[in-house]
Each structure stands twice: as structure tokens, then as C-alpha cells.
Residue, then its C-alpha position, 0 to 999 in steps of 0.5 A: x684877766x679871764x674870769x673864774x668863771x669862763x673856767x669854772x663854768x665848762x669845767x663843771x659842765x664837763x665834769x656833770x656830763x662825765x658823772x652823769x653819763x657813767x652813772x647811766x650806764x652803771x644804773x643800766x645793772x646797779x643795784x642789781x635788786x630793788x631797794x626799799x626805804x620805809x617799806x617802800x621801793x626806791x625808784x630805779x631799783x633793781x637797774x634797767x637790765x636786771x629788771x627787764x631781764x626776762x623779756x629782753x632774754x626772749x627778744x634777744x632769742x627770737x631775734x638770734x632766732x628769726x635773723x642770725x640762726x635761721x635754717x637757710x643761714x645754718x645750711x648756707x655755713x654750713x655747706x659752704x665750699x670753706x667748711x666742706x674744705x676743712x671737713x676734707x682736709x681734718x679727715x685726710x689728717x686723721x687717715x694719713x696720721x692712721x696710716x703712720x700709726x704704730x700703736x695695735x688696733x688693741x691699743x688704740x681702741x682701748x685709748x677711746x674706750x679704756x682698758x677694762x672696755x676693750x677687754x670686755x667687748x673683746x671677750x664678748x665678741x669671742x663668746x659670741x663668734x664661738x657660740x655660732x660657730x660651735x652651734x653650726x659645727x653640732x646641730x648642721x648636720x655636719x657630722x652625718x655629712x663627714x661620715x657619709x664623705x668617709x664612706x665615701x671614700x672607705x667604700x671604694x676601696x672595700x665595699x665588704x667590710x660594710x655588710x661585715x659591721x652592720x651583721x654585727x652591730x646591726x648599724x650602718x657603719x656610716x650611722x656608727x661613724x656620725x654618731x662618733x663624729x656627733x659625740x667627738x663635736x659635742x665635746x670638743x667643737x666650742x674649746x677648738x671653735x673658742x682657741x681658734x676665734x680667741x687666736x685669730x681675733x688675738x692675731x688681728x688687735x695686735x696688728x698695727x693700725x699702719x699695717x691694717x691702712x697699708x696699700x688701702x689709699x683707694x679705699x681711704x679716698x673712698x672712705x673719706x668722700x663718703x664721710x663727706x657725702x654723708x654730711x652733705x645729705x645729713x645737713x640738707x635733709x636733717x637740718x630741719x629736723x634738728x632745727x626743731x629739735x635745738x629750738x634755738x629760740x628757747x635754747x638762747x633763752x634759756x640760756x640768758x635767764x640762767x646767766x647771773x646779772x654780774x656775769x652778764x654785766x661783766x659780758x657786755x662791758x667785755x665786750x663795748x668797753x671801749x665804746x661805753x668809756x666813749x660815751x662817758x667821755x662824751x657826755x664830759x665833752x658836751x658838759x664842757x661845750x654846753x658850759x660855754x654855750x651857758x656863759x654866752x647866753x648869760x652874757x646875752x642876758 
């Protein structure tokens, strides 16, 4: 009959090197602050990560920083032939879902911006237009310009009348002319600037965006390569500059002091949980051998 022991001994040596392996890896969070008894601290407390948090956040960042997020591996990504594919092919979808777009430009501005939005800078841009155009139509010299032309004309056909009026009023016609011409602008040049922009930026929001693209797929590609351009040299010549702006470095850091000790805990066992139960079980399965290994050197004994 095999003795009890011959069992019991790796039996227990498997089960302490289970034990003592989980309660490692525990104790690498548990507790997450320090203890005392008797006013004074229990050793091991607060865990390993929580108590070291702050300098492994800094060499977890610098890290990411010097070896995964360098200038040279974000500008190899990012101008990679696979990134500008799928910058090409998003873009030639966003053209060619416009293009089949029935919605009004009003309508689809005013689901980016809002409503309320669109009307504002729809308003504003009429006044502005309006006031530009009427300040040119009162204050340019236009009205002298159109009573000049109508003498101009008027004179071929009866140059007499001229010397006539200005016997009379003591005025040249064209002065008289200007003058009325400068009085009717004064008053009705901003309402027909104001109706006619109103009218003509009305006529344009309303027009589908599929009409506005319509016949414009040179003009699209154009569009679309430019955009692609524009990235390329904005990667190659900013990215350094944005680098220093990110600061990645300080940026992950930040970011890992801020993360709650349970939160970072449920991260890591996210992520290694299997490989932290293998662990586990293999502290059991070198408890279980070194029980044989302990009944061998006591039969040698």
C-alpha cells in the first residue's frame, strides 16, 4: 500500500505553490493603501503598484516616448502607402456619397452647424454683401457716371435743350441728372442691393448638393489629391512641432496618475489574464514536483 504521505506531500506542495503564487500577484495591487496596526505600518502595504505608481507612470511614459511614440515611428504610420490608401478611398466616399446627395447646401450645412447657426451666418453674410455693394452703388461715382452716359446719349439727338436748362436752372443738365441719380441710390440702392443678394444667396442654399458637384469629377479628383497633399506636407513639416506641443512623454504620464489603482488593476488583468492564471498554475505544478523532490531527499536522509 502507497503511503499517505507519497500523497499528501506533493498534494500540499501543490496547493502552497497555488496559494502562494495567486497571493503574489494579488499583493502586486492589494491593499490598495497602507495599513496600520498600532500606529505602525504592516509591511507590504499599500501593494507593489499602488505604492510605486508615480515612478512606474514616469517610466511607462518615457518609455512609450523614446521606443513606441518616437517623431520617426509616428512619420513612418503615418505616411505609410496603407494610411494614405485609406485617406484616398474615405475621401473618395465622402465626394461621391455628395455627389448623390439630394439634401439642399442649406440643409446640410444646418446639420453641421444647426439651424439657428445657418440662419445667423446666412443673415450676416447677406448684410455684409449688401452693405458692399450699396456702399459702391452711392459713394463710386456712379451716379455722375450714369448722367454723363445719358448725355451722352441725349446730346446726339438734341444738343439744344442743354443750353435751354441750364439758362434756366443755372445747372448743367448732366449735374441735374447726377444729382437725382445720387438722391434715387441713396434711398433705394441698400432694399435692391439687399432683395437681389437675399434672392440670389436664397437660390444658391437651395440648390442640391448633387446639382452644385454635378459634372465637377475634375475638379473632385483635383480636390481630393490636394486634401492628400496637404496631409503629406503637414505630417512632414508640422509633425515635429506637434510632437513638442503633444508631449507625449507627460501626456501618458499624466494620464496614468490620473487612472484609479482598480481601474489599472482591472486593465492589466484584462489584459494578462490568462497569462497570470498560468502562473498561478504553475506555482501548483512546481509545488506538486518539489513535494516529490521533498519525499526523495527524506528517504536519502
Amino acid at each position: 500500500m502507497i503511503p499517505i504521505s507519497y500523497i499528501l506531500t506533493p498534494l500540499a506542495g501543490a496547493i502552497i505553490g497555488y496559494i502562494t503564487n495567486d497571493m503574489a500577484i494579488r499583493m502586486l495591487f492589494h491593499p490598495y493603501e497602507a495599513k496600520y496596526l498600532f500606529g505602525f505600518k504592516i509591511p507590504f502595504t499599500p501593494g507593489l503598484i499602488p505604492k510605486e505608481k508615480d515612478r512606474m507612470a514616469e517610466s511607462i511614459a518615457q518609455m512609450i516616448s523614446e521606443k513606441l511614440m518616437t517623431e520617426e515611428v509616428l512619420r513612418e504610420n503615418l505616411l505609410s502607402e496603407d494610411v494614405i490608401d485609406k485617406i484616398g478611398n474615405t475621401l473618395s466616399d465622402f465626394l461621391t456619397n455628395l455627389q448623390n446627395d439630394q439634401d439642399s447646401i442649406h440643409q446640410k450645412a444646418s446639420s453641421f452647424l444647426g439651424e439657428e447657426e445657418m440662419a445667423g451666418i446666412e443673415q450676416r453674410t447677406i448684410d455684409s454683401i449688401t452693405d458692399v455693394v450699396s456702399e459702391k452703388l452711392t459713394n463710386n461715382g456712379l451716379d455722375q457716371q450714369i448722367a454723363d452716359m445719358a448725355i451722352g446719349c441725349f446730346r446726339q439727338n438734341a444738343n439744344f435743350i442743354e443750353s435751354i436748362y441750364i439758362s434756366a436752372k443755372g445747372k448743367s443738365l448732366s449735374q441735374q441728372i447726377a444729382e437725382t441719380v445720387s438722391d434715387l441710390l441713396t434711398v433705394h440702392a441698400r432694399p435692391l442691393a439687399y432683395d437681389m443678394i437675399k434672392t440670389t444667396i436664397g437660390d444658391f442654399l437651395n440648390t442640391p448638393v448633387s446639382g452644385l458637384l454635378a459634372n465637377k469629377q475634375e475638379q473632385l479628383d483635383a480636390f481630393k489629391n490636394a486634401a492628400i497633399r496637404l496631409y503629406r506636407n503637414t505630417i512632414t513639416e508640422k509633425l515635429p512641432k506637434m510632437m513638442e506641443t503633444i508631449n507625449v512623454q507627460q501626456m501618458v504620464e499624466n494620464k496614468i496618475k490620473e487612472m484609479d489603482v482598480k481601474e489599472m488593476e482591472d486593465l492589466i488583468f484584462g489584459i494578462m489574464d490568462k497569462e497570470l492564471k498560468a502562473i498561478v498554475w504553475l506555482g501548483a505544478l512546481l509545488g506538486f514536483l518539489m513535494g516529490f523532490v521533498t519525499l526523495g531527499l527524506n528517504q536519502i536522509a
